[in-house]
N, C-alpha and C positions, 0 to 999 in steps of 0.2 A: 557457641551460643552468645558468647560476652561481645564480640562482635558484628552480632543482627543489631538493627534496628530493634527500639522495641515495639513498635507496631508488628513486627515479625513473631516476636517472642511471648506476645499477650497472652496466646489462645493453648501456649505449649506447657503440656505439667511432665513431671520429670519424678521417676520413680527409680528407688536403689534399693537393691539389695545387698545386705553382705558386704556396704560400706558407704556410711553418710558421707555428705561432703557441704560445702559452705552453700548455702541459700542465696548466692549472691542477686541474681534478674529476682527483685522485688515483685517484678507481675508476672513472674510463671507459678504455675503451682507444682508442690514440693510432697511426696511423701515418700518417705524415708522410711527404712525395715530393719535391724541390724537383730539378730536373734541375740537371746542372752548366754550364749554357750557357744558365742562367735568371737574368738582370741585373734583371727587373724584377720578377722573383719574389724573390731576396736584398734588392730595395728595401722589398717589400712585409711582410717578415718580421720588420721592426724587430730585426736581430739575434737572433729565434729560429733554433733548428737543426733542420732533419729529419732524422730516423732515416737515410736514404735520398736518394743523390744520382745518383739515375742519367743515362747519357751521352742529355742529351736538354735543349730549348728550352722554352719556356714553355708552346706549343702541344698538345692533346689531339686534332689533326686525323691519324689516322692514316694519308692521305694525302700528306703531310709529310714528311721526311726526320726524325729524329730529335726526331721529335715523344713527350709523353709514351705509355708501354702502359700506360693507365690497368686495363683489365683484365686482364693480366698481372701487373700489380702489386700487384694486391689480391689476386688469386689466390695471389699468394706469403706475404701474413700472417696467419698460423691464426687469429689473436686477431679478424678481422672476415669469418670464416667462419659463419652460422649454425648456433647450437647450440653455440656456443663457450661457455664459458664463462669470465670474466675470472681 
């Protein structure tokens, strides 16, 4: 992405799970998940911070006990809803 144009990169939001990273493209939108009972995910994030630390493991198995709601979660941030605009 660091190498689009940003007229490319305007309209794109960028979502993680299970490991933040640097917000660097200023006009994309960003939301960020890192559960709080996620050690290998704060490994993985070199010191980045997510928006969002919900009561949850590294896991996306919703099977799982406190695993993440991946769609839940995204359902909750307008900014990577279609049609949104940034």
């Amino acid at each position: 992405m660091r190498s689009l144009p940003p007229e490319r990169t305007r309209n794109i939001s960028v979502a993680t799970f299970g490991c933040a990273i640097a917000e660097e493209l200023k006009h994309c939108g960003y939301a960020q998940f890192l559960g709080m009972l996620d050690g290998l995910g704060e490994l993985n994030s070199w010191g980045h911070q997510p928006e969002q630390h919900p009561l949850a493991h590294h896991g996306t198995n919703s099977f799982i006990p406190f695993s993440l709601p991946v769609a839940m979660l995204l359902e909750e941030v307008p900014s990577l809803r279609p049609g949104t605009n940034q």
